[in-house]
C-alpha positions as CSV (number, residue, x, y, z in Angstrom):
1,X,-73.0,50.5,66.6
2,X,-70.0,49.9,68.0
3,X,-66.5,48.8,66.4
4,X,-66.9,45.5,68.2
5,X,-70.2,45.6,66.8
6,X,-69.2,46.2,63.6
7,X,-66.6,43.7,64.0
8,X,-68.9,41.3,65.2
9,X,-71.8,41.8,62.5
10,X,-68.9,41.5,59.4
11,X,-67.3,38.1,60.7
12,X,-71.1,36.4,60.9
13,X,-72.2,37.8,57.2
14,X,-68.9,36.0,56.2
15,X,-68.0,33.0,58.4
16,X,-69.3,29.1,57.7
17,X,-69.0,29.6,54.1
18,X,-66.6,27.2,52.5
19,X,-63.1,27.7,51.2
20,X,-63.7,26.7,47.7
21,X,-66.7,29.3,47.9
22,X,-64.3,32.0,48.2
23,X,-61.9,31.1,45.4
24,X,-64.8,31.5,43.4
25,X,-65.6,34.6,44.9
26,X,-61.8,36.1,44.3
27,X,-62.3,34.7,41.0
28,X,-66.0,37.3,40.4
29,X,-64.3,39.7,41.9
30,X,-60.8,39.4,40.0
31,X,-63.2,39.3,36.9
32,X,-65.4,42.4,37.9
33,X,-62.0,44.0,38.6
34,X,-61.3,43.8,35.1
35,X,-64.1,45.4,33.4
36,X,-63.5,47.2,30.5
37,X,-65.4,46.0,26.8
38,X,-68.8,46.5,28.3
39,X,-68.2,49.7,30.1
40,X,-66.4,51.5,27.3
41,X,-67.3,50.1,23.9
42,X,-69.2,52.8,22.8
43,X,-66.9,55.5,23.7
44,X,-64.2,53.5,22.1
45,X,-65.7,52.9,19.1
46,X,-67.2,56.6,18.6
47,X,-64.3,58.6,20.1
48,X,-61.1,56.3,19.2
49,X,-62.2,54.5,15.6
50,X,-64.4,57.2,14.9
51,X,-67.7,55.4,13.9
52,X,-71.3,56.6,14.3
53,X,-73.6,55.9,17.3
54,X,-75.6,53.9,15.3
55,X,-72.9,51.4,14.7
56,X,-71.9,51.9,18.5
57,X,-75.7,50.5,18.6
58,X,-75.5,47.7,16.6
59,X,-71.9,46.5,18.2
60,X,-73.5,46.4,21.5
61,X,-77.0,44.9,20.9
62,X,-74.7,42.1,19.0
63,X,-72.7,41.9,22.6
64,X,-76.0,40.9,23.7
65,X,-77.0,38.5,21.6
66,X,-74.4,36.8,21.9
67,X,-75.2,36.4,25.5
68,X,-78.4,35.2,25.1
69,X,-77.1,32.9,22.4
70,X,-74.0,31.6,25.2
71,X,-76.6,31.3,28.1
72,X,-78.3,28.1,27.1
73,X,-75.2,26.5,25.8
74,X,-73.2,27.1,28.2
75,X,-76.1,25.8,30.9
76,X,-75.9,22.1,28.6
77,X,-72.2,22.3,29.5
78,X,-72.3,22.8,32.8
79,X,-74.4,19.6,33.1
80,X,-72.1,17.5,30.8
81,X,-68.6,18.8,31.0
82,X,-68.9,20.1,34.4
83,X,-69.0,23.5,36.3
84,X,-65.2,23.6,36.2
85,X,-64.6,22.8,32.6
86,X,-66.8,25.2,31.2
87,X,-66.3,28.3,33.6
88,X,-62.4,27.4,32.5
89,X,-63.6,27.3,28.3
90,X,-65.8,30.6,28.7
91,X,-62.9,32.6,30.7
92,X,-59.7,31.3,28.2
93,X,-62.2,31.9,25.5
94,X,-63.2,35.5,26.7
95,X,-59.9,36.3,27.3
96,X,-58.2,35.5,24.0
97,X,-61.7,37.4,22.0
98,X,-61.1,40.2,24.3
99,X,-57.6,40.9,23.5
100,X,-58.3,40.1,19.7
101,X,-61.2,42.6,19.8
102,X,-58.6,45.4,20.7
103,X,-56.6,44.4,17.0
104,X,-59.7,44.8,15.3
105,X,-60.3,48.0,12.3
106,X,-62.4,46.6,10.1
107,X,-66.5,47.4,11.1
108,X,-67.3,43.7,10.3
109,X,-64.5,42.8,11.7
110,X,-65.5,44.1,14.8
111,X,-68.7,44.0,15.1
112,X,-68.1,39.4,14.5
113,X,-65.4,39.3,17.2
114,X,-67.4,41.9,19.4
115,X,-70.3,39.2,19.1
116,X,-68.3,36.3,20.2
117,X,-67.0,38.5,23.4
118,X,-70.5,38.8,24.3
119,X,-71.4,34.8,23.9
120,X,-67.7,33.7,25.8
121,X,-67.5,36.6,28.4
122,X,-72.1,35.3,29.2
123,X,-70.8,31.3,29.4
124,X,-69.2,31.1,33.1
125,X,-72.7,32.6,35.0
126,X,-75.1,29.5,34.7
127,X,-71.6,27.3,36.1
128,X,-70.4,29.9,38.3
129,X,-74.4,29.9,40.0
130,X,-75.2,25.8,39.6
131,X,-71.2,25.7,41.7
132,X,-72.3,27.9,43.9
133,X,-75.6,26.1,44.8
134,X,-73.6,22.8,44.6
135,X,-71.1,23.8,47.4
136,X,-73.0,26.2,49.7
137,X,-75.6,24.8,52.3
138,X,-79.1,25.6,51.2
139,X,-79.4,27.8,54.5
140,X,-76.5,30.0,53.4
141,X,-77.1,30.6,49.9
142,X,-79.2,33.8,50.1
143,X,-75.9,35.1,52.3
144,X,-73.6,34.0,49.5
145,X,-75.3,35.2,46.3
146,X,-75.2,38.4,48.2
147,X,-71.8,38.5,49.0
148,X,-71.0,37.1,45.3
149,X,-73.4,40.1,44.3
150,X,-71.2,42.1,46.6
151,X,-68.0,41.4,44.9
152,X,-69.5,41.7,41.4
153,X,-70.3,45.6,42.4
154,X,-67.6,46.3,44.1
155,X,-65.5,45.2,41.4
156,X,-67.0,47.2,38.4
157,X,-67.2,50.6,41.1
158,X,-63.3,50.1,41.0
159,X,-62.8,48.8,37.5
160,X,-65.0,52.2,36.2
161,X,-63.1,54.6,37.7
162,X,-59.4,53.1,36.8
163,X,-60.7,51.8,33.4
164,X,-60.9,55.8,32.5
165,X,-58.3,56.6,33.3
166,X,-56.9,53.6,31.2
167,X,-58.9,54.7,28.5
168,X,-57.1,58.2,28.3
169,X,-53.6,56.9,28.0
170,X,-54.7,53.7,25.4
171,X,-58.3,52.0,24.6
172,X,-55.8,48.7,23.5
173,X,-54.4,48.6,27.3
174,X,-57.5,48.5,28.8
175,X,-58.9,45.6,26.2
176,X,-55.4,43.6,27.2
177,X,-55.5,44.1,30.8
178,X,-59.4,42.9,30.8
179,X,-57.7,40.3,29.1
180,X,-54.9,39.8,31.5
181,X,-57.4,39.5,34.3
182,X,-59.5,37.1,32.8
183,X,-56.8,34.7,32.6
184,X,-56.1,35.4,36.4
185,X,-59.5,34.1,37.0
186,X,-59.2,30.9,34.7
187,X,-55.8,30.2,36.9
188,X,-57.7,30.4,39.8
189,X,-60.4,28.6,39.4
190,X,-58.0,25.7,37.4
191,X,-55.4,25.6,40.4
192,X,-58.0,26.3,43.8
193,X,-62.2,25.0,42.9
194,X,-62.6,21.6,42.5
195,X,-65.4,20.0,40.5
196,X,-68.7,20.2,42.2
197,X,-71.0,18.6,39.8
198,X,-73.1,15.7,41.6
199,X,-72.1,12.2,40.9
200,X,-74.2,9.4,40.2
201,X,-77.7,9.7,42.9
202,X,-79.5,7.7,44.9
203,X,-83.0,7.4,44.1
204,X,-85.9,6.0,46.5
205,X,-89.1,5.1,45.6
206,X,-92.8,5.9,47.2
207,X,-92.3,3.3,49.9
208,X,-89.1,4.3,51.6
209,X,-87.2,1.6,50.9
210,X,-83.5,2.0,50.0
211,X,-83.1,3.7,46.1
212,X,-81.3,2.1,43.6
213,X,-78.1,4.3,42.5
214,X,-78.7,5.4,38.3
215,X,-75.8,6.8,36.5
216,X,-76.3,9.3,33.9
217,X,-79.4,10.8,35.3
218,X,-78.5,14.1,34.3
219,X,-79.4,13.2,30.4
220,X,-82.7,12.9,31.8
221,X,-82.9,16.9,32.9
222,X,-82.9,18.2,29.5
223,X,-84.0,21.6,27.5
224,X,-87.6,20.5,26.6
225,X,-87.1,19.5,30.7
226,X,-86.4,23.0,31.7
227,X,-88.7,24.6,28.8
228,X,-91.8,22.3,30.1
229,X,-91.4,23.1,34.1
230,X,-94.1,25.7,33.9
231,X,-93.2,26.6,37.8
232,X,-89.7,27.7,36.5
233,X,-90.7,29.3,33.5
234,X,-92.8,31.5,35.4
235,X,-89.8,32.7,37.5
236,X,-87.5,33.4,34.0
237,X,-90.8,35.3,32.7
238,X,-90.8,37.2,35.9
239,X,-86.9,37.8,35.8
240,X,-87.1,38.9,32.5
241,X,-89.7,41.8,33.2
242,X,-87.3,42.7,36.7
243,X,-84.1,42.8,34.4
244,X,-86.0,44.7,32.0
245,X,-86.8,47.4,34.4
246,X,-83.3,47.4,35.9
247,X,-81.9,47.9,32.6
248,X,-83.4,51.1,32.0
249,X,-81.1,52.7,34.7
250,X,-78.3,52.3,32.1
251,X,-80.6,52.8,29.2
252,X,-83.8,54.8,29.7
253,X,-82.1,57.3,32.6
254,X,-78.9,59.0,30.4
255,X,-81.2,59.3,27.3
256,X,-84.4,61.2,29.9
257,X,-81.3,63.1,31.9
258,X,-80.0,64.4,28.7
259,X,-83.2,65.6,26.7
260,X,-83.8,67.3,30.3
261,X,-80.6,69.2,29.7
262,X,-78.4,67.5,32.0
263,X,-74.9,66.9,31.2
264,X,-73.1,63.3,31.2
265,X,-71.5,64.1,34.4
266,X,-74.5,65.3,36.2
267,X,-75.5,61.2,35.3
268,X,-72.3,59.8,36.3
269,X,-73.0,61.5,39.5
270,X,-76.6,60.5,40.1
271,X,-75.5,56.8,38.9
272,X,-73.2,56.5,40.9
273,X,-75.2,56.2,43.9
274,X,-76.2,52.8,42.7
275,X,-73.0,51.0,43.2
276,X,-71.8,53.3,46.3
277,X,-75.6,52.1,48.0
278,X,-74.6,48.1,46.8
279,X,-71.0,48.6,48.1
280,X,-72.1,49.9,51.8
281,X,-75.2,48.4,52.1
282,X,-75.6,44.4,50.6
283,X,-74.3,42.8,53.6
284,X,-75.8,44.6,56.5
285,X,-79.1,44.3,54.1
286,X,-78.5,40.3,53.5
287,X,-78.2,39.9,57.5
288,X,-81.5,41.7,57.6
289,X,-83.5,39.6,55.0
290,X,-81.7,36.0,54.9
291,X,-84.4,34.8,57.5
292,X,-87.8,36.7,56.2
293,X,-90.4,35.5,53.9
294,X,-89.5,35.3,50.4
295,X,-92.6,36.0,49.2
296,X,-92.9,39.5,50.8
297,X,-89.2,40.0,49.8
298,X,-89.9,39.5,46.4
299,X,-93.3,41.2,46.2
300,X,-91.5,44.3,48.1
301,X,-88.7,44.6,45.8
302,X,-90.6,44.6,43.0
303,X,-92.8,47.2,43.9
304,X,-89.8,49.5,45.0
305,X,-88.3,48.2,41.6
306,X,-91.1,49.8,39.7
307,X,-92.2,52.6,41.6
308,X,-88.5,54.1,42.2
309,X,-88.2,54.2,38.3
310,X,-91.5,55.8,38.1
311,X,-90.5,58.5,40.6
312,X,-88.3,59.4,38.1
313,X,-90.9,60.8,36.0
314,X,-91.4,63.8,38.9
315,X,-87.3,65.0,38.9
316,X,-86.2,68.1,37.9
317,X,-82.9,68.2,39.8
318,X,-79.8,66.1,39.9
319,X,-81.1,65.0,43.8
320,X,-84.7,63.6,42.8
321,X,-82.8,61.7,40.2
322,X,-80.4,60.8,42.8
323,X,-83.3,60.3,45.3
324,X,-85.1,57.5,42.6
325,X,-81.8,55.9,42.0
326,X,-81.9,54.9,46.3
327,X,-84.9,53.8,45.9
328,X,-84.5,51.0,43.1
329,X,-81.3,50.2,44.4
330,X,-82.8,49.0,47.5
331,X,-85.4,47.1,45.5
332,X,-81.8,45.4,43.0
333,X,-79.7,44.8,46.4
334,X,-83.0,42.3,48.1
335,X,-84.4,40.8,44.7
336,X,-81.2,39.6,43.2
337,X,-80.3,37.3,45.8
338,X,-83.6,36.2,46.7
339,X,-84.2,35.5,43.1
340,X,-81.1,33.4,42.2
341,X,-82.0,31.1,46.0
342,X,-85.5,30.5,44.0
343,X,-84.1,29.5,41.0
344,X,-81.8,27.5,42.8
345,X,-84.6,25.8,44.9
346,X,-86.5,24.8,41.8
347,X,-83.6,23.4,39.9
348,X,-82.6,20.0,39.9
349,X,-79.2,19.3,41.3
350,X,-78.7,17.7,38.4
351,X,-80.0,20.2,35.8
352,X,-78.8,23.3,37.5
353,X,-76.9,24.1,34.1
354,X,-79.7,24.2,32.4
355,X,-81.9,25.8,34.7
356,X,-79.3,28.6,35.8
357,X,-78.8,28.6,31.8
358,X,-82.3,29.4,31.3
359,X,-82.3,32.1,34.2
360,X,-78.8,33.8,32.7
361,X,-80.8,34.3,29.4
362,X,-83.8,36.3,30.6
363,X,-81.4,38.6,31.6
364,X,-79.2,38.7,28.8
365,X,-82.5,39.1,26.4
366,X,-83.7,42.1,29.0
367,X,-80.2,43.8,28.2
368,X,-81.0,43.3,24.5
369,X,-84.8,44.4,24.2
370,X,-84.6,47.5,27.0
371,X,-82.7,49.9,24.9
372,X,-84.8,48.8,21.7
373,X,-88.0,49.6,24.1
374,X,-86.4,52.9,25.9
375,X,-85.6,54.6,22.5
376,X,-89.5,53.8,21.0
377,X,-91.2,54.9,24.1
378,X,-89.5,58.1,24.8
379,X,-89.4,58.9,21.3
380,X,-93.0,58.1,20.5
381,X,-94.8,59.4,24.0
382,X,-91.9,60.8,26.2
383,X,-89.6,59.8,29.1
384,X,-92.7,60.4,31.5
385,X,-94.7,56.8,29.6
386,X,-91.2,55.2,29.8
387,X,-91.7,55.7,33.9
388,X,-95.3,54.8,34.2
389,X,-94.8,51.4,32.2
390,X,-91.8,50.9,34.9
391,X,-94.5,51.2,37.8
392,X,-97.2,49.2,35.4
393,X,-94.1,46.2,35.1
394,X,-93.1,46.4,38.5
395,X,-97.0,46.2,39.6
396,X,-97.2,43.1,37.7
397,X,-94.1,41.4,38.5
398,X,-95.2,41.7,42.3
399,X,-98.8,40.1,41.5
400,X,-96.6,37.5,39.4
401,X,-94.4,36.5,42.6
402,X,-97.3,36.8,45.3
403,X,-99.6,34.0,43.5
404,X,-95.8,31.9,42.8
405,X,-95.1,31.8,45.7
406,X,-98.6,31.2,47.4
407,X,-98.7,28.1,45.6
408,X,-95.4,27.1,46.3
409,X,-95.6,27.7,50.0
410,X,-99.1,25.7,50.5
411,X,-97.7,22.9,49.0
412,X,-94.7,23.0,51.1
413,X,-96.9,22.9,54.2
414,X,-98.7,20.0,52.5
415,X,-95.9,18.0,51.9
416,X,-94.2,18.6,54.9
417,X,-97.6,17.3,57.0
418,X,-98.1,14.4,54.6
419,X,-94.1,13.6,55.4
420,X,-94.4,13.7,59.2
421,X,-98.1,11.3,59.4
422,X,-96.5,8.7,56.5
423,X,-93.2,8.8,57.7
424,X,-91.4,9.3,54.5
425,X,-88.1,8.5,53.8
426,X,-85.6,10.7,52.0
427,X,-86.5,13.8,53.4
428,X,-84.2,14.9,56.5
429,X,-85.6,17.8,58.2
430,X,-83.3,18.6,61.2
431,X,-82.8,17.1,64.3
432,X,-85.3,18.4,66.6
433,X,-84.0,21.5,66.8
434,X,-80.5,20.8,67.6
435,X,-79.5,23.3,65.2
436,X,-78.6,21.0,62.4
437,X,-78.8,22.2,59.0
438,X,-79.2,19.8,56.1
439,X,-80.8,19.0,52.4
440,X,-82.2,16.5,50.5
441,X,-83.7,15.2,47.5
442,X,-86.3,12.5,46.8
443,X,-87.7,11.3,43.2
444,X,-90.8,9.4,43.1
445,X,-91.9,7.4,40.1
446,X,-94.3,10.0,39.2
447,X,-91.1,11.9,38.9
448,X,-92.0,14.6,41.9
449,X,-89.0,16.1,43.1
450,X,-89.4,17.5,47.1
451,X,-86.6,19.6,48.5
452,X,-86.4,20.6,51.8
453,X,-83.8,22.7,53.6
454,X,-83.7,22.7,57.4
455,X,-82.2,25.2,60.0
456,X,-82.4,23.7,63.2
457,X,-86.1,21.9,62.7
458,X,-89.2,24.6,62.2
459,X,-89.0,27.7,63.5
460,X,-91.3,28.5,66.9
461,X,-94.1,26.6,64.4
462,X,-94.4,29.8,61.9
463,X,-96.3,28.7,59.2
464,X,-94.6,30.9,56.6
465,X,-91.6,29.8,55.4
466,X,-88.0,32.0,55.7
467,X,-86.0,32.9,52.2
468,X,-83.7,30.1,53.9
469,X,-86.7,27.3,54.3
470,X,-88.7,24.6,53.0
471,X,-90.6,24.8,49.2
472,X,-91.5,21.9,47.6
473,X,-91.6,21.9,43.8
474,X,-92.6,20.3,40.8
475,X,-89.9,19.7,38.0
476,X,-91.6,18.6,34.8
């Protein structure tokens, strides 16, 4: 491809995206930039303080829980406070634990404060995903969770390699200028996003005629909401088993590398294909897939998920590793945005705390059970087992999508055919192909929620839907 080409291609993947988008964007990356507690912990408290890896262990898997802990909270927030209020709470609050976690000597001392870094630094996701979905165009939201997937990568390639060389000269700089940084972002986001949280809706009822506008909706989208949508809980079940074979690229891989005699640079080196692939490739990848079927997206990266971990049980050189490593990387760089448009998709814009809450934990619980399950399978059966159940879970997870989103898509086509002979009102789906793009939402009494997202009308009559296109859901 050409330069112009290149040119070309780069301005599309980023243009038509708001400006409050990317001032949360600077913000992730600013963030990501700044990366240090997570990255280093261990080494800091092993090397530096001088405590065993057990208690390296239990510091981190506290991290964790705090995480899962923050995720729901901070969803509730997000509803009630705002996006903006809480994503400015979790970032002062992660910045003042973080520098106070660099003070720290005493074990229990630590390990407390080392908790509540993990629950503050885990608050701003569900806001920072429920803003993004509330200012983004449902067409454009697979492109922007890329790019914001982008910018999260990029930023912890670049914070990895400067953070050691922090770490040499002082362990307490690099816990102040994660510190430093974090405030950066809660400047930003205080002086440059507005508020995005929907205001008070308009609801129609069956017949079309003209809703009636109710305030305080949002106290009807609650927990036991989110906890009874089986649709959704499905998806967070499925997340959880993804996240839980991602994990063990930072988990499962060192431990197998090392009991096969490789040293912790011949890891660094086969690890750090994964962020140099996410780097080069997430945006020529996103201008490939924002248009396809979700389904097969999802059912594809699964399977590459699963199966790239299990090639790991045939390496025996620093390349095969490497070679596994492209693989699931592929399979990370298409499911992560395709996931978070679902979520999105099936969350009331009201409720998008919650939901995004909900979707944050699965993750942050994978982080916290994939080292537990790593360390008992390789120690019981061997790193080989620890591979296979990767290909089992992947298998699984791609079954788990396939009938998801089989469902979802027939009664997309069903609604959108009972819409068109009824004439129903609420639902806008493009102007005959004039290129239009628009959303909306329409509660019935039975409390059925239908979202649709147009690009320009249907496309050529294709019966399956793009990652970008119409699903209609069920939210309770």
């Amino acid at each position: 491809m050409s330069v112009a080409g290149v040119r070309r291609a780069l301005q599309e993947s980023v243009s038509g995206l708001p400006r409050e988008f990317w001032w949360l964007w600077i913000s992730t990356l600013v963030n990501r930039l700044g990366a240090f507690v997570a990255t280093f912990m261990a080494l800091y408290l092993t090397l530096e303080r001088g405590y065993s890896a057990s208690y390296a262990g239990l510091v981190a898997a506290l991290h964790g829980l705090g995480g899962v802990v923050s995720a729901l909270g901070a969803g509730v927030m997000t509803d009630r406070l705002g996006r903006r209020p809480t994503m400015l709470i979790a970032q002062t609050s992660t910045a003042v634990s973080v520098a106070v976690l660099g003070f720290m000597v005493d074990p229990v001392a630590i390990a407390a404060v080392a908790f509540v870094v993990g629950m503050a630094s885990n608050a701003s996701r569900p806001a920072v995903q429920a803003m993004m979905a509330d200012i983004v165009r449902p067409e454009d939201r697979v492109r922007a969770f890329s790019l914001n997937y982008w910018a999260i990568n990029l930023g912890f390639a670049v914070s990895s390699a400067g953070a050691g060389f922090v770490a040499e000269y002082s362990y307490l700089a690099g816990f102040l200028g994660e510190a430093a940084m974090t405030l950066i972002c809660a400047v930003v986001v205080f002086a440059k996003v507005p508020e995005s949280r929907p205001g008070p809706e308009t609801w129609s009822g069956k017949d079309g005629a003209p809703g009636r506008t109710v305030a305080g909706r949002a106290d009807e989208v609650r927990l036991s909401t989110v906890l009874r949508d089986g649709r959704f809980m499905s998806v967070v079940g499925l997340s959880f088993v993804i996240a839980l074979i991602f994990q063990q690229g930072y988990v499962g891989l060192p431990v197998a590398m090392g009991a096969d005699g490789f040293s912790s640079s011949d890891f660094g080196t086969a690890i750090a294909v994964n962020g140099v692939l996410i780097v080069v490739l997430q945006i020529p990848v996103t201008r490939f897939i924002e248009h396809r079927d979700p389904r097969r997206l999802l059912v594809v990266s699964s399977l590459l998920a699963g199966y790239g971990f299990g090639l790991t049980a045939f390496a025996g050189s620093v390349a095969v590793y490497a070679l596994s490593i492209c693989v699931w990387t592929i399979a990370e760089i298409v499911n992560s945005p395709i996931q978070t448009g679902l979520v999105v998709r099936l969350s009331p814009a009201r409720g998008r705390g919650r939901y995004q809450g909900m979707y944050t934990m699965s993750w942050s619980a994978a982080a916290l059970v994939a080292p537990l399950m790593s360390g008992q399978v390789i120690d019981r059966f061997g790193a080989q087992w620890l591979w296979g159940a990767c290909a089992v879970l992947g298998t699984g997870a791609a079954l788990g999508y396939w009938l998801l989103m089989r469902n979802l898509q027939e009664e997309s086509a069903a609604t959108l055919d009972g819409g068109a002979g009824a004439g129903a009102a609420g639902v806008r789906a493009g102007n005959g192909g004039s290129g239009s793009a628009g959303s909306s939402e329409r509660v019935e009494s039975t409390g059925r929620v239908e979202c649709v997202a147009s690009e320009g009308g249907a496309r050529n009559g294709s019966a399956t839907p793009s990652a970008s296109e119409h699903l209609s859901v069920e939210s309770g």
